[in-house]
C-alpha positions as CSV (number, residue, x, y, z in Angstrom):
1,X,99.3,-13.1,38.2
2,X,96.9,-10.2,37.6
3,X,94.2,-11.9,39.5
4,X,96.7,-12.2,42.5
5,X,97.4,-8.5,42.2
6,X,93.4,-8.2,42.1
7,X,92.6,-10.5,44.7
8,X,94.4,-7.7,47.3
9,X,91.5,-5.2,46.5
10,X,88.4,-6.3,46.9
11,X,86.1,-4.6,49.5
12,X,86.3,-4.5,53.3
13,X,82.7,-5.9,55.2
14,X,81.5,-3.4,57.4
15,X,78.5,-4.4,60.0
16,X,76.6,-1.2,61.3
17,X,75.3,-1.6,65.2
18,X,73.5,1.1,66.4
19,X,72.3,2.0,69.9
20,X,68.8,3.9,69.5
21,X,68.0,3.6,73.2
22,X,69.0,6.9,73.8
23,X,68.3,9.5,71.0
24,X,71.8,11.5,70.2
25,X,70.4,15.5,69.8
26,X,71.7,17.3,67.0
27,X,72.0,20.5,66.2
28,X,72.9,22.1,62.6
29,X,74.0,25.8,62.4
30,X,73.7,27.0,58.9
31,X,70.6,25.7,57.0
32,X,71.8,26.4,53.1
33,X,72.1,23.6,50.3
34,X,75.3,21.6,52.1
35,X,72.6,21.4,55.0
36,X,70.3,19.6,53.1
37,X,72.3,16.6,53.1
38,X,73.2,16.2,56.5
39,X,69.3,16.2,57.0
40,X,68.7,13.6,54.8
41,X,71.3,11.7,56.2
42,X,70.0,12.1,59.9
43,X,66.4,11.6,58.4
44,X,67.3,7.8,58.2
45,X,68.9,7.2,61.5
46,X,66.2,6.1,64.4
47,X,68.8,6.7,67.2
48,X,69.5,10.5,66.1
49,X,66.9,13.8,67.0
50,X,67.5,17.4,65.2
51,X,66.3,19.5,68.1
52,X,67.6,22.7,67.2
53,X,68.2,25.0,63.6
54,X,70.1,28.2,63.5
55,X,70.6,30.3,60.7
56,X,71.8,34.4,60.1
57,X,68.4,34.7,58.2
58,X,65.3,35.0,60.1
59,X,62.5,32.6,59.5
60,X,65.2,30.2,57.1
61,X,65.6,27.7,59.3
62,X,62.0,27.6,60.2
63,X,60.9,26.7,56.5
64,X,64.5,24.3,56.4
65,X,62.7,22.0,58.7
66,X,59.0,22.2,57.2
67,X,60.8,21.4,53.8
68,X,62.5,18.6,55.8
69,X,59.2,17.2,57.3
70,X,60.1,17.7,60.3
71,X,57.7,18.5,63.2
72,X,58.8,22.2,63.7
73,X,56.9,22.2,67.3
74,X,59.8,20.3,68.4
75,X,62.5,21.8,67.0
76,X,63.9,25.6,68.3
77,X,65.0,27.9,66.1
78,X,68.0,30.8,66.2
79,X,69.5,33.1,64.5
80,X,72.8,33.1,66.4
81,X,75.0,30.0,66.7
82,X,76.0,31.4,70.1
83,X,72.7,31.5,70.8
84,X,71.7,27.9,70.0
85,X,74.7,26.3,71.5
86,X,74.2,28.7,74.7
87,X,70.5,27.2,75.0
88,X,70.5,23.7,74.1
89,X,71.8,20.6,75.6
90,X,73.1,19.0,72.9
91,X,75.4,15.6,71.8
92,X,76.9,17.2,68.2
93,X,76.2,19.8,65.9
94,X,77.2,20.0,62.2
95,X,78.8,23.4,61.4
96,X,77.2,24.2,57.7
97,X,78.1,27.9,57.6
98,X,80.1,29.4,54.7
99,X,83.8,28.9,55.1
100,X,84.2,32.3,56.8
101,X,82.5,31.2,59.7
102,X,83.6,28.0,60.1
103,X,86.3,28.1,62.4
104,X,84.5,30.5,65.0
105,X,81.4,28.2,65.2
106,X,83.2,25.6,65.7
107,X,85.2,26.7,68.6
108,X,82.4,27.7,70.2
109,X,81.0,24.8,70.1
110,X,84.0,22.9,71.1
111,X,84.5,25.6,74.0
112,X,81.0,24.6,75.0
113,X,81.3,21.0,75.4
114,X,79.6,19.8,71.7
115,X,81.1,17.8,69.6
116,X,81.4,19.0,65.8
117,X,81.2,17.8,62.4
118,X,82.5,20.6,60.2
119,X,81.8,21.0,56.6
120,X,84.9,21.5,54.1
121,X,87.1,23.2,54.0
122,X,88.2,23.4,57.2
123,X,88.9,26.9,57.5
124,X,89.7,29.8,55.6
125,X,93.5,30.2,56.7
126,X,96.1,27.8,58.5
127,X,96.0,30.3,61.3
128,X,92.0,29.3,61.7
129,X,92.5,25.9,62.1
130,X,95.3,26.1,64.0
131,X,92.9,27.7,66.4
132,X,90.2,25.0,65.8
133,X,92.8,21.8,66.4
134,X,93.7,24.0,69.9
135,X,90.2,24.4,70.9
136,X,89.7,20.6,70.2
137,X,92.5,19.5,72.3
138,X,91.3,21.5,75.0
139,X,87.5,20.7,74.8
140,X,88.3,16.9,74.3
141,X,85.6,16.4,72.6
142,X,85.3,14.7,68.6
143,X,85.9,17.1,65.6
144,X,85.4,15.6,62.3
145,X,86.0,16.9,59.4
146,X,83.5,16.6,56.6
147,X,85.4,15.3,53.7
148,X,82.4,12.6,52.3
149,X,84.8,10.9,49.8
150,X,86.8,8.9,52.5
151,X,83.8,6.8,53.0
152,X,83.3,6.0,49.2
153,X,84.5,2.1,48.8
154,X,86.7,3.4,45.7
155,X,88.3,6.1,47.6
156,X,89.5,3.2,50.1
157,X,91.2,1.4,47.1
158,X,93.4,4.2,46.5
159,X,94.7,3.7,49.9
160,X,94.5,0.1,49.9
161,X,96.7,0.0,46.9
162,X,99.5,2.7,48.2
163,X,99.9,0.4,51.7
164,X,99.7,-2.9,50.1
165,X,103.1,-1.7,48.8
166,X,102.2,-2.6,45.0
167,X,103.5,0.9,44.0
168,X,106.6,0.6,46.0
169,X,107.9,4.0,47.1
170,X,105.8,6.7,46.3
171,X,107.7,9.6,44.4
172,X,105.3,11.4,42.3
173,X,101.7,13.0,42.2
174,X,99.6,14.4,39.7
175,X,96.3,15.7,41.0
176,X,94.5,16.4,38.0
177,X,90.4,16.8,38.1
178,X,88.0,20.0,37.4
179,X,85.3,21.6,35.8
180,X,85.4,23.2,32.6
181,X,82.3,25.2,33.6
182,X,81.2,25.2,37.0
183,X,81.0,28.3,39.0
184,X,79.0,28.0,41.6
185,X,76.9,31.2,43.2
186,X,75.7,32.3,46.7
187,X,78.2,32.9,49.5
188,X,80.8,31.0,47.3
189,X,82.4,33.8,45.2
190,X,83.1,36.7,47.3
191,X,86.2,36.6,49.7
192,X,84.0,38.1,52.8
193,X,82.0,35.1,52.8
194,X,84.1,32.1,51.3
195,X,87.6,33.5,51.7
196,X,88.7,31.7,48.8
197,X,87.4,30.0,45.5
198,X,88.0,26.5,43.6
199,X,91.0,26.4,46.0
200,X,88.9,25.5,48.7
201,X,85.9,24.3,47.0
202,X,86.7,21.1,45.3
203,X,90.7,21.3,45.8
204,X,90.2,20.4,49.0
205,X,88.8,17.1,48.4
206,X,91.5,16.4,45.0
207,X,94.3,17.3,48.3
208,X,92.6,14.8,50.5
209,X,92.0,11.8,48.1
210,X,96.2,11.8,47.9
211,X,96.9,12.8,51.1
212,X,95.0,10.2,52.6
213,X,96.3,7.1,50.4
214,X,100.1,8.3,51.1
215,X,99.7,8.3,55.1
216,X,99.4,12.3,55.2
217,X,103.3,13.0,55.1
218,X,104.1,17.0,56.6
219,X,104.4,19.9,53.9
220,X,106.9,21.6,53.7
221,X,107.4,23.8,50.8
222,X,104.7,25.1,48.1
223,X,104.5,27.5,44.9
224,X,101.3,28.5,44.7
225,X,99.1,30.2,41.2
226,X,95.6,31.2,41.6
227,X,93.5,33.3,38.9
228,X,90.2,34.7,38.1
229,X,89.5,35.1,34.4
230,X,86.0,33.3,34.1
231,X,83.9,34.2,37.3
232,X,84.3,37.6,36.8
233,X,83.6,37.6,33.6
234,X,80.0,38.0,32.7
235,X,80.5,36.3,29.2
236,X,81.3,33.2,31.5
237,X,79.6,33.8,34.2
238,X,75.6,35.2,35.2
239,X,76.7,39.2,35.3
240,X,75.3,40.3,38.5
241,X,77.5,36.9,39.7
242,X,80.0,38.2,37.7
243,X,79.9,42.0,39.5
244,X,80.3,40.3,42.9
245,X,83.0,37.5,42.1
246,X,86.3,38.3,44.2
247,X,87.9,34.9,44.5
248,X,90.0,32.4,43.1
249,X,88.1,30.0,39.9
250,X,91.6,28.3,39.2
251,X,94.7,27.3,41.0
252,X,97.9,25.3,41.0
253,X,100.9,24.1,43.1
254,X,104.2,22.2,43.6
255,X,104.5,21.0,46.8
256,X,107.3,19.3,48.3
257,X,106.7,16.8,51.3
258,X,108.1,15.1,53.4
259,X,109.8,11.5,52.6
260,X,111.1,13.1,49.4
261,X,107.2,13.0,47.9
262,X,106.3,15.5,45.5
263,X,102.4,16.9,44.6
264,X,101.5,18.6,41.0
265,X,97.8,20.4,42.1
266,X,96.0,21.5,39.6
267,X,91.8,22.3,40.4
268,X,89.3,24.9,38.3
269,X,85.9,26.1,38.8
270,X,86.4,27.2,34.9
271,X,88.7,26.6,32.1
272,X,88.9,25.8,28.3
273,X,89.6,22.1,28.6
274,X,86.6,18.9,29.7
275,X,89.4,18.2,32.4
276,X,92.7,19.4,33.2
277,X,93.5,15.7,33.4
278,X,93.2,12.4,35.7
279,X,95.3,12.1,38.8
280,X,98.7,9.7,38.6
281,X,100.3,8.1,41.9
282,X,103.9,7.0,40.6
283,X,106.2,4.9,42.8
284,X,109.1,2.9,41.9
285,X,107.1,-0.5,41.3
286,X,104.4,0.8,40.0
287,X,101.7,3.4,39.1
288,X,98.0,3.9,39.7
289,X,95.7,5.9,37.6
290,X,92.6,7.4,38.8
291,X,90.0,8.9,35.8
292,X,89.2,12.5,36.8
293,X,86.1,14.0,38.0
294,X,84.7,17.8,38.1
295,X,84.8,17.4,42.0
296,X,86.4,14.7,43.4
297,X,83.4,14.7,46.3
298,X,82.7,11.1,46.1
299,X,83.9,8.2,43.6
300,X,86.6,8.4,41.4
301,X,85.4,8.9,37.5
302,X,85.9,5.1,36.2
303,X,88.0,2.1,36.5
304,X,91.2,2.6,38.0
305,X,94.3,1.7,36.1
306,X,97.2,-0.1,37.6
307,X,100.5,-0.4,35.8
308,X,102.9,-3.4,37.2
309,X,106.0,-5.0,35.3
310,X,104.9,-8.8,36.1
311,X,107.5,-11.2,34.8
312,X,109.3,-8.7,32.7
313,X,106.6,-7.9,31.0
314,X,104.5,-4.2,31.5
315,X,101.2,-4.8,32.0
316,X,98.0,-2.4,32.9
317,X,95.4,-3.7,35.2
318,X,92.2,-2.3,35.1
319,X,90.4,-2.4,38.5
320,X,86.4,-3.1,39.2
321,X,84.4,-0.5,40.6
322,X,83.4,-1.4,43.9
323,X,79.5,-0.8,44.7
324,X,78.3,2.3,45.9
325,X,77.6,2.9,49.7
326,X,73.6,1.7,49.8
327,X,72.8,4.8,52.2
328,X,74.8,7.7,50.4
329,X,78.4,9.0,51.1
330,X,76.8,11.8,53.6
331,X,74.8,9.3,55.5
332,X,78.6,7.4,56.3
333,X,80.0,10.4,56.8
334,X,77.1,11.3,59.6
335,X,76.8,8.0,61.2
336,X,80.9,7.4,61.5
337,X,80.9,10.9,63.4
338,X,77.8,10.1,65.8
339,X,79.0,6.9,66.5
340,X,82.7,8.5,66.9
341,X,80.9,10.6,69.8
342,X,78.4,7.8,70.8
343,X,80.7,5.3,71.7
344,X,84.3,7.0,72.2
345,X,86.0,6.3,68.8
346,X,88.3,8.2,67.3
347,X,87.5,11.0,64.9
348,X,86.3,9.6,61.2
349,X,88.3,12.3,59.5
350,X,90.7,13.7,61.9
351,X,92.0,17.5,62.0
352,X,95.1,16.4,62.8
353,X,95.1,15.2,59.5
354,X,93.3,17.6,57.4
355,X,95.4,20.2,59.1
356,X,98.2,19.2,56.2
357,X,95.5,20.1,53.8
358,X,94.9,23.4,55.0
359,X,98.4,24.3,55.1
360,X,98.9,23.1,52.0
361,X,95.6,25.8,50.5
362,X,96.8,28.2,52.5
363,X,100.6,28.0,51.5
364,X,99.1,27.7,47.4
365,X,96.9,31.1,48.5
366,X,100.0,33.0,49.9
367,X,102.5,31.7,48.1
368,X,100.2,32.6,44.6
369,X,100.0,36.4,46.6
370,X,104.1,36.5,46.6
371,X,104.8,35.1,43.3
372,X,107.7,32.9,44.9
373,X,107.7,29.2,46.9
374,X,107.2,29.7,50.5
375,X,108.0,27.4,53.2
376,X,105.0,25.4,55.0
377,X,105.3,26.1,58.6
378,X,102.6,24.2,60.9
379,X,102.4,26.1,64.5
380,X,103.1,23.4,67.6
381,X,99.4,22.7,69.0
């Protein structure tokens, strides 16, 4: 019997075809750490060209593509996003800017004809990406949004399991998951830059990992907590970090959605505990368990854990770890959204989708700013 419960998950072949008659020209505005990745990524695709870099800071981008290898003769430089988009003729652009930013690059570049793959989180505010998902619609053109841990082989199990109907209906969700000290720096931790902390950060991806494996139901109601007590704080925290630190470094919710589905959110930059716990899908013939992480941006933290009654009897299944992606969770998050523009498929990560998960941060931001439960209300776009 357990074998025949295990037989249902093993992994899905995927065969990678790839055009590289033409080369697709790329474009990445922002050229900080998350950058990085997507060049390495696009470094091992033949069919793909970065043929222009722009970047706030003069002369960054420059030395982003000399510490890239790449021929800088070939590549033009800006400092405006505007700028580069206004001047180049290009096939997709990844928007790598810091979360303030994100959703008036990207509907520029949606305005202008490019497609986009936008780094999480989507945007700052509901309102934002509200804005984005109507600037899509308009432009036509593919959005993606870059949540890396869909593509992880794991990941998929989660949402193998929920439809295979093994947990029956779905009731209950615990998203546990975060650091006990992990504050990042940089543009991060002050609200004129990131808009908002941990909530945003690595929530994000805890939000989507559920989401996803559930079918993305609507939100519709959230109490929201958020605190500070250990960025600000220079014993936790490097002091002149600590002097600048205006954002959130924990945060929680209870959100109600639809289908009578419920989410505990827990996520932390910093706290006193190794984890605030692993994450729990509970439905009425069974239960999953997923071992925690201090991210949540690619696999889960060990075996899975299903829990079945078989023949009266309560068992626990522990699930194999599927292998690793062999190019990197970024280069599958790259490659699904060229060949999403390349050959007219739909987005990889949809906003249509990930528009629940910003309502949902949002509604946990504002709700956490009124000290009551608020109602989730998603504009018509």
């Amino acid at each position: 019997m357990i074998d025949k419960v295990l037989s249902q998950f093993t992994p899905e072949k995927v065969e990678e075809e790839v055009n590289v008659d033409k080369k697709f020209r790329y474009g990445i505005i922002g050229t900080g750490w998350i950058a990085e990745a997507h060049a390495d990524a696009l470094n091992l695709m033949d069919d793909v060209e970065v043929v222009a870099l722009a970047d706030l800071v003069p002369g960054k981008a420059e030395t982003f593509a000399k510490n890239m290898g790449w021929d800088v003769s070939k590549i033009h430089f800006y400092t405006s996003h505007k700028d580069l988009i206004d001047n180049e003729e290009l096939d997709g652009v990844s928007v790598c800017t810091y979360n303030a930013t994100h959703a008036e690059c990207t509907i520029y570049a949606l305005e202008h004809g490019v497609n986009v793959l936008l780094e999480k989180p989507f945007t700052v505010t509901l309102e934002e990406a509200v804005a984005v998902c109507k600037a899509e619609k308009k432009s036509g053109k593919v959005l993606s949004i870059g949540i890396q841990p869909r593509m992880d082989n794991n990941m998929k199990e989660i949402k193998r399991i929920v439809e295979s109907g093994e947990l029956g209906k779905v009731y209950y969700i615990r998203i546990g998951g975060g650091r006990r000290r992990g504050i990042p720096n940089s543009t991060f931790i002050e609200k004129r830059t990131a808009g908002i902390g941990a909530l945003g950060d690595i929530g994000v991806y805890a939000l989507d990992m559920v989401l996803n494996a559930i079918g993305n139901p609507k939100p519709l109601t959230v109490s929201g907590y958020k605190s500070a007590f250990f960025g600000p704080n220079p014993k936790y925290n490097n002091p002149e970090d600590a002097k600048r630190f205006d954002v959130d470094d924990f945060a929680a919710g209870f959100i109600r959605l639809e289908g009578g589905v419920v989410i505990d959110f827990i996520t932390s930059w910093a706290c006193h505990i190794n984890t605030p716990g692993d994450t729990i899908i509970l439905g009425t013939e069974g239960a999953l368990r997923i071992p925690s992480t201090d991210c949540w941006n690619g696999a889960p933290g060990g075996q899975m854990t299903l829990y079945k009654d078989i023949a009266g009897l309560q068992t626990e299944v522990k699930l194999p770890l599927l292998p690793d992606r062999p190019k990197g969770l970024f280069y599958e998050k790259c490659r699904s959204f060229i060949d999403a523009c390349r050959y007219n498929l739909p987005s990889p990560v949809p906003s249509s989708q990930i528009i629940y998960n910003q309502a949902i941060i949002d509604g946990i931001a504002r709700s956490a700013d009124l000290g009551k439960e608020i109602d989730i209300v998603i504009p018509e776009i």
